[in-house]
C-alpha positions in Angstrom: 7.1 10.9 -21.9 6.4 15.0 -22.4 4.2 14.4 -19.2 7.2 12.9 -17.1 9.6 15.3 -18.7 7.4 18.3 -17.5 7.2 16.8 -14.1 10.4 16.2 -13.5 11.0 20.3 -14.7 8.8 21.2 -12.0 5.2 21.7 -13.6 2.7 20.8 -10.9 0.1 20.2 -13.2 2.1 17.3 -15.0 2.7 15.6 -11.7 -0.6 15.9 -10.5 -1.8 14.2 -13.9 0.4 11.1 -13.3 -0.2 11.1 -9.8 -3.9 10.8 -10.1 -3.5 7.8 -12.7 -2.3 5.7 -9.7 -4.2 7.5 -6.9 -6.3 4.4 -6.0 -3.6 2.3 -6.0 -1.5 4.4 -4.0 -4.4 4.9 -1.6 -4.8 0.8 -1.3 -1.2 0.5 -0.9 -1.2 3.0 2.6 -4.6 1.4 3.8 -3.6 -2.2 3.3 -0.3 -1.6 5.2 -1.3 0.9 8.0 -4.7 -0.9 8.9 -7.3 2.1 9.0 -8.4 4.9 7.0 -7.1 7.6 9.3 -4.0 6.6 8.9 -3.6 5.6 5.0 -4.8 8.8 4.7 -1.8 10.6 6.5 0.4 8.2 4.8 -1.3 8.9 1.2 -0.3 12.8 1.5 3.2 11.8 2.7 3.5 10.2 -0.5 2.0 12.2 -2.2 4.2 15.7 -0.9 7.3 13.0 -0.9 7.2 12.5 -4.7 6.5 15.8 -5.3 9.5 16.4 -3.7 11.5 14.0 -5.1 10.4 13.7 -9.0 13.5 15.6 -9.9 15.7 12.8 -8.2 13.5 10.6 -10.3 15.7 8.4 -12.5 13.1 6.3 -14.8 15.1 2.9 -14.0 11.6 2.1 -12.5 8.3 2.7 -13.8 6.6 5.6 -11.9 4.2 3.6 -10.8 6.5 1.0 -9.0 8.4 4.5 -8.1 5.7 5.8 -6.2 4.2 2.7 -4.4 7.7 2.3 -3.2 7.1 5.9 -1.5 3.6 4.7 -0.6 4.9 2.0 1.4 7.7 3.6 3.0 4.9 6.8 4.0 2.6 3.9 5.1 5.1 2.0 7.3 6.5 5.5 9.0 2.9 6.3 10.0 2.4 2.7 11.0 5.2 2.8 12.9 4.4 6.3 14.8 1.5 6.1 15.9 0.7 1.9 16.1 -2.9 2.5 15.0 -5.8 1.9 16.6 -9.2 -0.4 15.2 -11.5 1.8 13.7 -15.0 1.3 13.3 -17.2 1.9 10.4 -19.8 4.6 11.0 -23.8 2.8 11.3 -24.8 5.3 8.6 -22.4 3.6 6.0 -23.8 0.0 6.7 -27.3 1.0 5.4 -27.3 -1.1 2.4 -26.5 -4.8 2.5 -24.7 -5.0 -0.5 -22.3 -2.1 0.9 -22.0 -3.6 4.5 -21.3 -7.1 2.5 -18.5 -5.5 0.9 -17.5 -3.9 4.1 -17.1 -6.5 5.7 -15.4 -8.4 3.4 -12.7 -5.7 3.0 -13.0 -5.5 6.9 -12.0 -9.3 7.1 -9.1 -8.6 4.6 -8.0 -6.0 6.6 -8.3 -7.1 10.3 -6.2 -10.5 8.7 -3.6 -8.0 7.1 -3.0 -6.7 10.8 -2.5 -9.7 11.9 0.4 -10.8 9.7 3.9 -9.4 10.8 4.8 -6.2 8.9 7.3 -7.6 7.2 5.4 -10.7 5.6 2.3 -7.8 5.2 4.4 -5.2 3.2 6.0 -8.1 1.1 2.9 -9.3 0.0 0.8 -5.8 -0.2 4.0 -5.2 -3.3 3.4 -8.4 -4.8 -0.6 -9.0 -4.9 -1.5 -5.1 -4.8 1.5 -3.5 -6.6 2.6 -5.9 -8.6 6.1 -5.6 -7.6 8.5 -8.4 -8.4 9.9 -10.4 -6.1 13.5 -8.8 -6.9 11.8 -5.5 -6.7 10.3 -6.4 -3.2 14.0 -7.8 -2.8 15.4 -4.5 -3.0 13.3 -2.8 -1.3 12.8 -4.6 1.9 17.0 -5.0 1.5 16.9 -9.2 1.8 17.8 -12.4 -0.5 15.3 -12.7 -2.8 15.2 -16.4 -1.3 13.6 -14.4 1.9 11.0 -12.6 -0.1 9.6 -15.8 -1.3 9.7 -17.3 1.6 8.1 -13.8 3.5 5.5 -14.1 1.0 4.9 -18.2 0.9 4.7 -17.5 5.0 1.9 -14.1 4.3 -0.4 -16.5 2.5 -0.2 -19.5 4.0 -1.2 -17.5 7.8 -3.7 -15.0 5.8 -5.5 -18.7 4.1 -5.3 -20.2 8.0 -7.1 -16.8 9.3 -9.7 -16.6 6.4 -10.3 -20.7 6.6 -13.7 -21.4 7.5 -12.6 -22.9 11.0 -11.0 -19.7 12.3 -14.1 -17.2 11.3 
């Protein structure tokens, strides 16, 4: 509570301290919804310079965590939407260990099948498997029913299942 109240007066310090507690999952937030690194990396200092911003608008109706994801996504989806990203590919000197390239390409298969979900049915479900966001929270902020959230999200898993079944790899 001190730490909130302190960033919300302005102290840098303070806001840095609860930023970094949700750094990573800030950070998976702008990757999973931009599609590369470059960009989730643009997107991850727009949020971060946007709450800074903004932590004196910052009402506590939410948790800061769902607070800032919500600026994470809207960051990720203005970058998204600027500059329509492009594939990247992973450097040969990272795939040196097998282990690493595994996970690589595991996360690479996550991502590639993120891109290829409509961005509406990808940022509904990046707030609900990633963030944690409620469906009435994913409600709000997408501005729809909650009936089309679950629906938006029933539709994001049943084509990111079809693209990971063993038939389409």
């Amino acid at each position: 509570m001190q730490l909130m109240d302190a960033a919300i007066g302005g102290d840098a310090r303070a806001f840095e301290s609860l930023a970094s507690k949700h750094r990573t999952m800030i950070w998976s937030v702008c990757l999973r919804v931009t599609g590369n690194t470059y960009d989730a990396e643009d997107a991850l200092q727009d949020t971060l310079l946007a709450a800074w911003r903004g932590i004196g608008r910052f009402r506590r109706d939410a948790s800061f965590g769902t607070w800032i994801y919500r600026i994470a996504a809207n960051a990720a989806l203005a970058v998204s939407r600027a500059r329509r990203s492009t594939d990247v590919e992973i450097p040969e000197y990272l795939a040196t260990d097998r282990d690493f390239a595994e996970k690589v390409a595991a996360a690479d298969l996550v991502q590639q099948t993120l891109k290829g979900i409509p961005e509406d049915l990808r940022v509904a479900l990046v707030l609900r498997e990633l963030c944690d966001f409620t469906y009435a929270q994913i409600a709000d902020y997408q501005g729809v029913p909650l009936a089309t959230v679950k629906t938006r999200i029933n539709r994001a898993r049943h084509a990111f299942e079809q693209a990971l079944s063993p038939d389409s790899l």
